[in-house]
TORTOR-656820 format. One record per residue: residue in one letter; x, y, z of N, C-alpha, C in turn. Coordinates in nm, 2 decimals. Each point is the difference from the previous one (the first is absolute). Layout:
% TORTOR-656820
{loti A; {X; Y; Z}; {X; Y; Z}; {X; Y; Z}}
...
% end
This chain:
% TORTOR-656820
{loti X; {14.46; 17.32; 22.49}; {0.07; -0.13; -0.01}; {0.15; 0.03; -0.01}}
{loti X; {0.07; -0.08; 0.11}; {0.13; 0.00; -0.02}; {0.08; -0.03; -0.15}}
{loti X; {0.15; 0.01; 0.01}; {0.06; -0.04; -0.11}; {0.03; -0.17; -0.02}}
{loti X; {0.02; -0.05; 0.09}; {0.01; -0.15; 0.08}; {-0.13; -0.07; -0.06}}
{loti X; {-0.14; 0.12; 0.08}; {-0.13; -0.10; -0.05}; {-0.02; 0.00; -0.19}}
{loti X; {0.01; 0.07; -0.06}; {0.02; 0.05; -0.12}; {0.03; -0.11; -0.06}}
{loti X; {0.16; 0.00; 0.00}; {0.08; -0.10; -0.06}; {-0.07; -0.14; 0.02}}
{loti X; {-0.04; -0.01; 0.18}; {-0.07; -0.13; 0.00}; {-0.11; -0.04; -0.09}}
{loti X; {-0.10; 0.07; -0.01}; {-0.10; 0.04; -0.08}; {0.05; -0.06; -0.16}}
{loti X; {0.10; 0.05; -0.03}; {0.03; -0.04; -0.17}; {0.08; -0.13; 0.02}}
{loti X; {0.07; -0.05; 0.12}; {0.07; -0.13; -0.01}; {-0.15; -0.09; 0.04}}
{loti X; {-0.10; 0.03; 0.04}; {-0.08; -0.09; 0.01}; {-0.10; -0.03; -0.19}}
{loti X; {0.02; 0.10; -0.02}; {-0.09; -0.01; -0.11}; {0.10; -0.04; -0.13}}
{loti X; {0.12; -0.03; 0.02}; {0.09; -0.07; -0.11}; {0.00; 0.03; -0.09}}
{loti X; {0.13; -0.02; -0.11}; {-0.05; 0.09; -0.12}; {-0.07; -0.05; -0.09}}
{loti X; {-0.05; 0.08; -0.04}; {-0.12; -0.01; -0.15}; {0.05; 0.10; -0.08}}
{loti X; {-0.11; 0.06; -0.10}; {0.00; 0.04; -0.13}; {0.01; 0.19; 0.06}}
{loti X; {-0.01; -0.01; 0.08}; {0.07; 0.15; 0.06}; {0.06; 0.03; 0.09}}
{loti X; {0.04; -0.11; -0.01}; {0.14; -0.02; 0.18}; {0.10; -0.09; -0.04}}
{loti X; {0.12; 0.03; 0.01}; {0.17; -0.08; -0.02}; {0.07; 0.05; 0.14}}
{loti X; {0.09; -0.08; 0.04}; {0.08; 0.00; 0.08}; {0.10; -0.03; -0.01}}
{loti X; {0.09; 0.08; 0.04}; {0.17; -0.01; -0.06}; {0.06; 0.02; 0.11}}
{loti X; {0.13; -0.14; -0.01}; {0.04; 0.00; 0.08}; {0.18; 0.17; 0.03}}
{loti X; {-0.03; -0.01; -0.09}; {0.09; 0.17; -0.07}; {-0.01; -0.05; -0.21}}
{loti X; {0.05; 0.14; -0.01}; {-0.02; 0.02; -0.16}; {0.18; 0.00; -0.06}}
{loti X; {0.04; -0.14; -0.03}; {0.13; 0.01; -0.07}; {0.03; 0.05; -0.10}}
{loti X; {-0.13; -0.01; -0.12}; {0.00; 0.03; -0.13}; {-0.10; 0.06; -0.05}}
{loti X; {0.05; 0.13; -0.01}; {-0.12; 0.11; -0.12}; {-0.02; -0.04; -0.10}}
{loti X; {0.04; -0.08; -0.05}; {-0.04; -0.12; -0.17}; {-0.14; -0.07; 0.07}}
{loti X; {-0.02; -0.05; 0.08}; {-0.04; -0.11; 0.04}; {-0.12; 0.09; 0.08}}
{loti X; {0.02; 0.07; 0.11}; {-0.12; 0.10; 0.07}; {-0.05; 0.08; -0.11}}
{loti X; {0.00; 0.03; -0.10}; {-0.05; 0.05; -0.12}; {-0.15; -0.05; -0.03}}
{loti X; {0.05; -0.16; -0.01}; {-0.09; -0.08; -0.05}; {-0.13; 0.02; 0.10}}
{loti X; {0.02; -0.03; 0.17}; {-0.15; 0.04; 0.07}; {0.00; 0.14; -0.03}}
{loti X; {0.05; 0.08; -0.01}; {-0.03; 0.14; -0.02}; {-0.10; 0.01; -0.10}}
{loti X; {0.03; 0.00; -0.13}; {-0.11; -0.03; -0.12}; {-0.12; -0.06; 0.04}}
{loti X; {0.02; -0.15; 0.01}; {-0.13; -0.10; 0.01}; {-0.06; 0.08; 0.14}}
{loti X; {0.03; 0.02; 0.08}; {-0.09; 0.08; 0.09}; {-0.09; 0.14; -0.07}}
{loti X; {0.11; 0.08; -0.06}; {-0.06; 0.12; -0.08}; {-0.10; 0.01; -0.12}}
{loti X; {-0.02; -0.17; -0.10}; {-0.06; -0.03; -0.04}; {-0.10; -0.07; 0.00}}
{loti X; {-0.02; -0.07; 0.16}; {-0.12; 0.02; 0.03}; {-0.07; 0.09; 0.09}}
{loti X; {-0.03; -0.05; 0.14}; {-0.10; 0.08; 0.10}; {0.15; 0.07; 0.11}}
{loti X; {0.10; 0.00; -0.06}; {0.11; 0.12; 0.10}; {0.02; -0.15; 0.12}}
{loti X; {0.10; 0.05; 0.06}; {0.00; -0.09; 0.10}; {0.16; 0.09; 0.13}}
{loti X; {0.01; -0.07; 0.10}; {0.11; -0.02; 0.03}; {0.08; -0.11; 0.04}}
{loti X; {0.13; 0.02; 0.03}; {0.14; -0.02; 0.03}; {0.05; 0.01; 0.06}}
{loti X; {0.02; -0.12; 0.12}; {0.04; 0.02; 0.16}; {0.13; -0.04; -0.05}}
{loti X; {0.09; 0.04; 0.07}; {0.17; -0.02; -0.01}; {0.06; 0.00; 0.16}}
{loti X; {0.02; -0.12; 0.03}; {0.04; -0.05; 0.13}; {-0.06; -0.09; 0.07}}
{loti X; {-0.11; -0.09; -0.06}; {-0.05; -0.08; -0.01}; {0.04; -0.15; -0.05}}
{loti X; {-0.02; -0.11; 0.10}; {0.05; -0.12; -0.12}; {-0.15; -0.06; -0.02}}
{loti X; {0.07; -0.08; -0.11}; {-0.14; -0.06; -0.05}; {-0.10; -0.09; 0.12}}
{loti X; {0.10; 0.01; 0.13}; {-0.10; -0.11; 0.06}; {-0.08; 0.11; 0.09}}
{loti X; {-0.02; 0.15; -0.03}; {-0.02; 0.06; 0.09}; {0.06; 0.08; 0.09}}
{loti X; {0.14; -0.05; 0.03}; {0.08; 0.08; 0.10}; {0.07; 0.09; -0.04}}
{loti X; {0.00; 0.12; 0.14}; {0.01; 0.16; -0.03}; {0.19; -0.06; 0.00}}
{loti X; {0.04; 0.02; -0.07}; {0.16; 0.01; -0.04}; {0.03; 0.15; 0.04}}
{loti X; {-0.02; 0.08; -0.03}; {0.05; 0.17; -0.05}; {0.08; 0.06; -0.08}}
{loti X; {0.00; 0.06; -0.06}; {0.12; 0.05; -0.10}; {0.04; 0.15; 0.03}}
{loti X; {0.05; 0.06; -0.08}; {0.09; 0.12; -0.02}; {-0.07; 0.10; -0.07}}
{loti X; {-0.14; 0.01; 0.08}; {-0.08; 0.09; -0.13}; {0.06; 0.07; -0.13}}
{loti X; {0.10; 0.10; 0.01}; {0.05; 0.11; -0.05}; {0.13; -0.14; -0.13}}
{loti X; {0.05; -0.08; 0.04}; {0.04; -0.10; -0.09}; {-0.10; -0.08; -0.09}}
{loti X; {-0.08; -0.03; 0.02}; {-0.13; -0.03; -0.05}; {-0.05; 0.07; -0.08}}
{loti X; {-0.04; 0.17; 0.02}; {-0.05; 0.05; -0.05}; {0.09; 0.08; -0.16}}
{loti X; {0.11; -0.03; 0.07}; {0.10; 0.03; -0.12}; {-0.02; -0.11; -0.17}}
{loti X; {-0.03; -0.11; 0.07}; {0.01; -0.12; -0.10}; {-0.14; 0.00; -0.10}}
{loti X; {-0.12; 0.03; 0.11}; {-0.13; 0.04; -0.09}; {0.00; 0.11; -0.06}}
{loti X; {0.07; 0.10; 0.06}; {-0.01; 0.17; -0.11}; {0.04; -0.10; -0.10}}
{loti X; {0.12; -0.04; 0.01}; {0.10; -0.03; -0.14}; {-0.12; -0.11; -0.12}}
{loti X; {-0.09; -0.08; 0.08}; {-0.05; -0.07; -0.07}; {-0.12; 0.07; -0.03}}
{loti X; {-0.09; 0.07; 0.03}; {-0.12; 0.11; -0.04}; {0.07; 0.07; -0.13}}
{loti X; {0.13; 0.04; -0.01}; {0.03; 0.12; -0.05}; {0.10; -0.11; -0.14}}
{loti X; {0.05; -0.08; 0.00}; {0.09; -0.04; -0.08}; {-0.05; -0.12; -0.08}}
{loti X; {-0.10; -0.06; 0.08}; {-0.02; -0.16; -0.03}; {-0.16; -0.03; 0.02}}
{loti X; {-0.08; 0.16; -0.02}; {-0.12; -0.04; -0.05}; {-0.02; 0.12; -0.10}}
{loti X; {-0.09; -0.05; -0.09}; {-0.03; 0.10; -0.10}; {-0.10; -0.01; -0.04}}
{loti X; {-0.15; 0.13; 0.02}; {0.13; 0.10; 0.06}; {-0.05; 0.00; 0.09}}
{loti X; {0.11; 0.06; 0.08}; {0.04; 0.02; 0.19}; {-0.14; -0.01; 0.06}}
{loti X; {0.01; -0.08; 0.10}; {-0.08; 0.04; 0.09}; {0.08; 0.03; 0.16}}
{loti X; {-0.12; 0.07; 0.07}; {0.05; 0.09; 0.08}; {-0.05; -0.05; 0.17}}
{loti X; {0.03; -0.07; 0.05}; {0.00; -0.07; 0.14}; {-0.03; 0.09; 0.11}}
{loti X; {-0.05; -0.05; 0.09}; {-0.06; 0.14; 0.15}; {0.07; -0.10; 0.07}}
{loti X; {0.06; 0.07; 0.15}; {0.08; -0.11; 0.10}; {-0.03; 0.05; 0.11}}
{loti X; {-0.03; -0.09; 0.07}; {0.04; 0.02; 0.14}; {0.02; -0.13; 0.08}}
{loti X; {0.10; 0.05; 0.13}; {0.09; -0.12; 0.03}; {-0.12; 0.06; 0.17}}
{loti X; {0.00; -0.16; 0.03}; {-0.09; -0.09; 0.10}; {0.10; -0.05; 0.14}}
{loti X; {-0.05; 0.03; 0.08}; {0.11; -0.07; 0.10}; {-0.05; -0.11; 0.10}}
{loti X; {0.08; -0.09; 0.07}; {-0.05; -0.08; 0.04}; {0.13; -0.09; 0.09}}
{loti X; {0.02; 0.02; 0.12}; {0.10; -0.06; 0.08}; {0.10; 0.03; 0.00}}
{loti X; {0.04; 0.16; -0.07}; {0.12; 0.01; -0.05}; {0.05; -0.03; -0.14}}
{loti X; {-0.07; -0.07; -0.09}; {0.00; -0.04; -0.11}; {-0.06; 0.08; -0.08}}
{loti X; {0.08; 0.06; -0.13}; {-0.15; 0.08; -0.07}; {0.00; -0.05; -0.16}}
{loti X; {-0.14; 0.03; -0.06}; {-0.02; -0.06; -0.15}; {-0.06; 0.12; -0.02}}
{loti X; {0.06; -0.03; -0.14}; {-0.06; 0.09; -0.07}; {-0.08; -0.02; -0.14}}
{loti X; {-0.14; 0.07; 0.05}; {-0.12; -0.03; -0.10}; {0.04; 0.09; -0.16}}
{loti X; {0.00; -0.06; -0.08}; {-0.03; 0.07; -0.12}; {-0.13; -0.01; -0.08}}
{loti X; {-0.07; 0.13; -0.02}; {-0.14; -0.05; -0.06}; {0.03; 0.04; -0.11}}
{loti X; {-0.05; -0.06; -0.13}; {-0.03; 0.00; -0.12}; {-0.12; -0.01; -0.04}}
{loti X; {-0.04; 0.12; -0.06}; {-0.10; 0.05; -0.04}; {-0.06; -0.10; -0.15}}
{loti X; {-0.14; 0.03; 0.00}; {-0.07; -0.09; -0.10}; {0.02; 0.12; -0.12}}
{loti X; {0.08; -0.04; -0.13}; {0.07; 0.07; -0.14}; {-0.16; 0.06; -0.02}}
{loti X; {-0.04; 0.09; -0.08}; {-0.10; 0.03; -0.04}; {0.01; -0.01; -0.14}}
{loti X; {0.13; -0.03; -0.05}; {-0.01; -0.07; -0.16}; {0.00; -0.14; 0.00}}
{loti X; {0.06; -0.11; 0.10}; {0.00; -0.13; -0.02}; {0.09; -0.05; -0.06}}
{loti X; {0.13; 0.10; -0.04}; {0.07; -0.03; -0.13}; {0.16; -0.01; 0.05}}
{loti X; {0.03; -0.04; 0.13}; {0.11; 0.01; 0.06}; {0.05; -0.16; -0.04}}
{loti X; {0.16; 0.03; -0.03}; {0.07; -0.07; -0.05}; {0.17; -0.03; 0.10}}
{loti X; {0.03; -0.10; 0.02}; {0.15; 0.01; 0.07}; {0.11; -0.01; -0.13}}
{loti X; {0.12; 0.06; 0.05}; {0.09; -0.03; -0.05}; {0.13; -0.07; 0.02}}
{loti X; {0.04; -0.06; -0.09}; {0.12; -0.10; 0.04}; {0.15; 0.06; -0.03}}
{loti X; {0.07; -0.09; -0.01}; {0.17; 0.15; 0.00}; {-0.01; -0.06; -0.14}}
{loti X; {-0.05; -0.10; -0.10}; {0.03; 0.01; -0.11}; {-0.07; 0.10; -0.10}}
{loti X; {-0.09; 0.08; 0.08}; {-0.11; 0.04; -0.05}; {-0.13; 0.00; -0.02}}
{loti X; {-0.02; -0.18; 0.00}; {-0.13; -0.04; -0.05}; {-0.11; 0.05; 0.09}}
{loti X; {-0.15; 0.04; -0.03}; {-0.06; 0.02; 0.11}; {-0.13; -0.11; -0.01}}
{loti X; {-0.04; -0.03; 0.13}; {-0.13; -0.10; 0.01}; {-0.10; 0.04; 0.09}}
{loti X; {-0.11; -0.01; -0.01}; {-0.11; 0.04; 0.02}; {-0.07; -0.15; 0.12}}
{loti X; {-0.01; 0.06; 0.13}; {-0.05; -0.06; 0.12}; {-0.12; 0.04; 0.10}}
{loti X; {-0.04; -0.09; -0.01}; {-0.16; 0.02; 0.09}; {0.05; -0.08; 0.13}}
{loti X; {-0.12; 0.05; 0.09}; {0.01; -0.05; 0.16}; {-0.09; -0.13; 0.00}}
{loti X; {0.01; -0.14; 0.03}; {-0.09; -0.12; -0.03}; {0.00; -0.09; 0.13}}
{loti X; {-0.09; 0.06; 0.08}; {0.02; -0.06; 0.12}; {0.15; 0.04; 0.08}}
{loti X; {0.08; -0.08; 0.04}; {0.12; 0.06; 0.08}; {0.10; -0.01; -0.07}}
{loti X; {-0.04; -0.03; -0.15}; {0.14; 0.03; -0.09}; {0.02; 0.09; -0.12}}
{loti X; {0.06; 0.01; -0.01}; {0.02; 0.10; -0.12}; {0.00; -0.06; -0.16}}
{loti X; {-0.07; 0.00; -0.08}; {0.00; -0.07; -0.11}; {0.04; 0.05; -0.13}}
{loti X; {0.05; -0.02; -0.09}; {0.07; 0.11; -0.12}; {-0.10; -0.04; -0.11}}
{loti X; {-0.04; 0.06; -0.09}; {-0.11; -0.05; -0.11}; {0.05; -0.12; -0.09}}
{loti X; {0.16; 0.03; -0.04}; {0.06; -0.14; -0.02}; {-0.08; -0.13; 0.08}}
{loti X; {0.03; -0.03; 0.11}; {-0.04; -0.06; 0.11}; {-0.19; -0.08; 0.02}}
{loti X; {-0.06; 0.12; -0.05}; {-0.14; 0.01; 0.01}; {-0.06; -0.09; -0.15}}
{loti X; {0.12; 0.09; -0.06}; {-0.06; -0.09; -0.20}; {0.02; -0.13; 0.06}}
{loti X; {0.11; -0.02; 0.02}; {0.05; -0.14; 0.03}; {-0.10; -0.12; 0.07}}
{loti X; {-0.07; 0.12; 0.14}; {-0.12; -0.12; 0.00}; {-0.10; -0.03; -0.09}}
{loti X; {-0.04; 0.13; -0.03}; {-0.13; 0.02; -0.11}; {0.00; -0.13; -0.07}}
{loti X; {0.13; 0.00; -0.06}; {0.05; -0.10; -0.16}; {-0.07; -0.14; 0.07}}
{loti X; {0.07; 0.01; 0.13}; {-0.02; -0.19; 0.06}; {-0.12; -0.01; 0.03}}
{loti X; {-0.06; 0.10; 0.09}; {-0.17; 0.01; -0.01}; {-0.04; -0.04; -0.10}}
{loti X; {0.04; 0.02; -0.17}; {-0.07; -0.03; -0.07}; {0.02; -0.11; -0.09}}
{loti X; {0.12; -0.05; 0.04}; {0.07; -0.13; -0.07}; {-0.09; -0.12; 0.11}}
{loti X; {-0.04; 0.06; 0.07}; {-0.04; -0.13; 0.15}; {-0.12; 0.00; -0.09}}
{loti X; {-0.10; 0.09; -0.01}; {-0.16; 0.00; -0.08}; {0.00; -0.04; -0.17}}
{loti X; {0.09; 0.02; -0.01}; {0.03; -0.04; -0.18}; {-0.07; -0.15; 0.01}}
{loti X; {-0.07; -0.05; -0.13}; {-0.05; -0.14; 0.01}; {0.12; -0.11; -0.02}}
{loti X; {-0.07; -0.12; 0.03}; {0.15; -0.10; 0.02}; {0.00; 0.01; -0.14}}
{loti X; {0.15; 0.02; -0.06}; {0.01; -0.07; -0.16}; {-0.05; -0.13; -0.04}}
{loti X; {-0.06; 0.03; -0.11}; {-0.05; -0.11; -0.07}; {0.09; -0.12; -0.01}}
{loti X; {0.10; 0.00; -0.05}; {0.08; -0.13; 0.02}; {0.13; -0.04; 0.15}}
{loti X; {-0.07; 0.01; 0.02}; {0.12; 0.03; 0.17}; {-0.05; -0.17; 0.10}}
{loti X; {0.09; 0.00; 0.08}; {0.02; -0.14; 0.08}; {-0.12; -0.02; 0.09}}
{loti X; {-0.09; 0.11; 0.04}; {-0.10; 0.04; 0.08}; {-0.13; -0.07; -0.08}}
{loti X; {-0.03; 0.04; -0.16}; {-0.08; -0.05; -0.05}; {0.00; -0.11; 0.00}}
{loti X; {0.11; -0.09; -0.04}; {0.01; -0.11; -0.01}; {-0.05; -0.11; 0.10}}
{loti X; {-0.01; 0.08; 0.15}; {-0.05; -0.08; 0.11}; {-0.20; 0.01; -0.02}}
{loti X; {-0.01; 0.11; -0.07}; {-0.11; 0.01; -0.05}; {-0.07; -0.06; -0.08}}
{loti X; {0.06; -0.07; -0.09}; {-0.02; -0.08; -0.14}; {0.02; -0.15; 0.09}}
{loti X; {0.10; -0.01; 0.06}; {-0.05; -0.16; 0.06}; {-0.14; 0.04; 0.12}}
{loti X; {-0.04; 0.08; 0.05}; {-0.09; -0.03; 0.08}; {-0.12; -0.01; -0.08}}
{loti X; {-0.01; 0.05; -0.07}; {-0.13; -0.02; -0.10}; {0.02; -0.08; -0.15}}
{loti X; {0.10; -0.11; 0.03}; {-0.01; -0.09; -0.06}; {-0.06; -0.10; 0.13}}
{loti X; {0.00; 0.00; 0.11}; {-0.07; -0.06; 0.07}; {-0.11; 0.01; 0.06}}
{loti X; {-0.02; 0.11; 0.00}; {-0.12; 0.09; 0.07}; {-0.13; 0.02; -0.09}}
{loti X; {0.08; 0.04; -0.09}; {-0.08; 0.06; -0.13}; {-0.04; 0.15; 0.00}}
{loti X; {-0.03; 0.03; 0.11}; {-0.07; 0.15; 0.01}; {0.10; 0.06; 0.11}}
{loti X; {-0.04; 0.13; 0.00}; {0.06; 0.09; 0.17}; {-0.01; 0.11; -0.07}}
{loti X; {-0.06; 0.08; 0.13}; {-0.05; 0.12; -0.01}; {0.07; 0.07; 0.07}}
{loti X; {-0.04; 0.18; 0.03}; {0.17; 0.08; -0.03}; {-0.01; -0.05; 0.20}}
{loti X; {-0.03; -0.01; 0.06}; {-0.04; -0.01; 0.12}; {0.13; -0.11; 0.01}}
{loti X; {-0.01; -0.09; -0.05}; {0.08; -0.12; 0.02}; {0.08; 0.02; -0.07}}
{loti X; {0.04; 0.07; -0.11}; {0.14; 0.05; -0.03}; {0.06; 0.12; 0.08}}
{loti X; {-0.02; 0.05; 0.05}; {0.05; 0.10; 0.10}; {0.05; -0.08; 0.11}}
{loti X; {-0.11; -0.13; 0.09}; {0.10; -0.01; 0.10}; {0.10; -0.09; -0.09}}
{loti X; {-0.02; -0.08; -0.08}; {0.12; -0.08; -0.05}; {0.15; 0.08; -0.02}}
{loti X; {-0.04; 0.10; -0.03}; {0.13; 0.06; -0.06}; {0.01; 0.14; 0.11}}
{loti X; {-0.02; 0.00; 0.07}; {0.00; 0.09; 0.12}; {0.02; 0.15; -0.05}}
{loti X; {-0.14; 0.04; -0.05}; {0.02; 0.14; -0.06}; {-0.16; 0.08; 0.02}}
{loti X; {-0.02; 0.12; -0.02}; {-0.08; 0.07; 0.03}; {-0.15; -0.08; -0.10}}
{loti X; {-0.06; 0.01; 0.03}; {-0.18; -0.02; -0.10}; {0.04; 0.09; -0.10}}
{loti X; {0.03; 0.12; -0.02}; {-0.01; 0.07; -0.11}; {0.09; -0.03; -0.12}}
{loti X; {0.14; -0.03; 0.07}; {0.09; -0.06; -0.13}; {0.00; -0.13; -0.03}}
{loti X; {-0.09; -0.07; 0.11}; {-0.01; -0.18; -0.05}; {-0.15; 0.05; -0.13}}
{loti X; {-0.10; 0.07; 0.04}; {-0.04; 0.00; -0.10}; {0.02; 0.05; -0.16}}
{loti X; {0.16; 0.16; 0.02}; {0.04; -0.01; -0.12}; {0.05; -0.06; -0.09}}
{loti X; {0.12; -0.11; 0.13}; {0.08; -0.06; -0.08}; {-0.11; -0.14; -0.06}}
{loti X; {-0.12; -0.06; 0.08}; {-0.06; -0.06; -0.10}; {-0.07; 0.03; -0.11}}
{loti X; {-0.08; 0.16; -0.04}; {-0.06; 0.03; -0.12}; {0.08; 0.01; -0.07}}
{loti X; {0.16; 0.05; 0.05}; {0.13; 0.00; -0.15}; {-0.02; -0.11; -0.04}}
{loti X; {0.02; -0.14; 0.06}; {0.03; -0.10; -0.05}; {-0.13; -0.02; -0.08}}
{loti X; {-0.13; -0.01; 0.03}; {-0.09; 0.01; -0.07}; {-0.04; 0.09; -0.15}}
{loti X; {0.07; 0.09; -0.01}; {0.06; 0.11; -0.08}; {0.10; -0.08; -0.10}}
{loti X; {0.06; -0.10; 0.03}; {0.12; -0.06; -0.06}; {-0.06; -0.13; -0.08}}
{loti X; {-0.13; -0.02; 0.03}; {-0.07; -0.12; -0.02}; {0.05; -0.11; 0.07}}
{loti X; {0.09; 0.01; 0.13}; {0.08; -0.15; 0.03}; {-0.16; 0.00; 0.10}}
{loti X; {-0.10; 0.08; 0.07}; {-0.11; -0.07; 0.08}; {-0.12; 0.06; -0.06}}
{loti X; {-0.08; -0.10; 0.04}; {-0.15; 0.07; -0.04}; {-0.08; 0.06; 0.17}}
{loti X; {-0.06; 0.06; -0.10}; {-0.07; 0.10; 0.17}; {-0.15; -0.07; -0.02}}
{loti X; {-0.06; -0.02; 0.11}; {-0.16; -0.01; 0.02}; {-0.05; 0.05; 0.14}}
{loti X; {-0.12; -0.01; -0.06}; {-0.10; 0.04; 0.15}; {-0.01; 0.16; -0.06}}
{loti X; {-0.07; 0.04; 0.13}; {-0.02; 0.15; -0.02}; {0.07; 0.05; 0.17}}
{loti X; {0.04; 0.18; -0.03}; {0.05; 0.03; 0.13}; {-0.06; -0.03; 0.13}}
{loti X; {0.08; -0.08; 0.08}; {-0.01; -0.07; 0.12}; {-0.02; -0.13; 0.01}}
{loti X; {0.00; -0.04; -0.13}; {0.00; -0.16; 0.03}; {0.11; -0.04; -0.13}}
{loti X; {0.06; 0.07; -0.04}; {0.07; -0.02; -0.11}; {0.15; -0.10; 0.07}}
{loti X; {0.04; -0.07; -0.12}; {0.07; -0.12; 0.00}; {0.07; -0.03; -0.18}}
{loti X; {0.13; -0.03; 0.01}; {0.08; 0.02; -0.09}; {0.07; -0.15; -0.03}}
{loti X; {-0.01; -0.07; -0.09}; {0.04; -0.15; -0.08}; {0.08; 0.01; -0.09}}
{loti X; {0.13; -0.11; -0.07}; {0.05; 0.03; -0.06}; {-0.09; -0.01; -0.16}}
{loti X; {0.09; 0.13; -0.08}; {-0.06; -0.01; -0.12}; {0.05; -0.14; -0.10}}
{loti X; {-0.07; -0.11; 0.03}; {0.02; -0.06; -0.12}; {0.01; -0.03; -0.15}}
% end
């Protein structure tokens, strides 16, 4: 396979969780960061003369490669150690850098202030565990039950002042939420004595506690 078909080969298959594409490397702070999250998961590489829409741009291999030593060696810790080779194609050449999968998992970038953060590969982006908590938290603030006294119940308390009953089925689509949390957030409230629960599982149905 040519060097041309090659490259085509990885511009067809776009980047993912083991493929990035750079259009050149300005900053060893910043190429650090895929360096790690690549090394911390399944290894990956790093086309350099690439733009994001796919097109072979080319770069200066030996300029390029100056900027990742600096960033393997200064701005990850600890170091990791890159394999290259540069690809040709119309007169244009890129240069591949592979990064190997860490066999501790424990690769960290560094910033010029010092600080170091810890990055995994997540699809075609690079994610920092700061980053990752961050969804976790909201993943779990979204499943948390509706508060007991909040503007949401309240639409709840007038519906079954007219209704009388509703079951978690019809409180989920009312309040546009999963079955599982429409049924928590109604046993809290049941828990609170503001509803009474009846039936048995599968036909159960929840009234206010008078």
């Amino acid at each position: 396979m040519s060097d041309t078909e090659k490259l085509m080969q990885w511009i067809k298959e776009g980047e993912h969780e083991e493929l990035d594409f750079k259009l050149t490397v300005n900053s060893a702070e910043k190429i650090a960061r895929t360096m790690v999250a690549f090394a911390n998961r399944k290894g990956g590489l790093i086309l350099i003369g690439i733009s994001d829409f796919g097109e072979i741009i080319g770069v200066d291999p030996a300029q390029e490669k100056y900027v990742l030593e600096r960033a393997a060696s200064e701005f990850c810790m600890p170091p990791v150690q890159p394999h290259y080779t540069v690809y040709k194609s119309a007169g244009l050449q890129v240069l591949a850098a592979y990064i190997s999968k860490s066999k501790s998992g424990g690769h960290r970038s560094i910033d010029r202030d010092g600080n170091t953060r810890f990055w995994i590969r997540q699809g075609d982006e690079c994610v920092s565990d700061e980053e990752r908590l961050a969804a976790l938290e909201a993943v779990e603030r979204k499943n948390d039950p509706i508060p007991i006294f909040s503007d949401r119940n309240n639409g709840l308390i007038q519906y079954l002042n007219i209704h009388h009953t509703i079951t978690v089925g019809q409180f989920m689509k009312m309040m546009d939420i999963p079955f599982a949390l429409a049924k928590k957030s109604l046993d809290r409230l049941y828990h609170a004595d503001i509803l009474q629960r009846h039936g048995e599982k599968g036909s159960r149905y929840y009234t206010l506690n008078s």
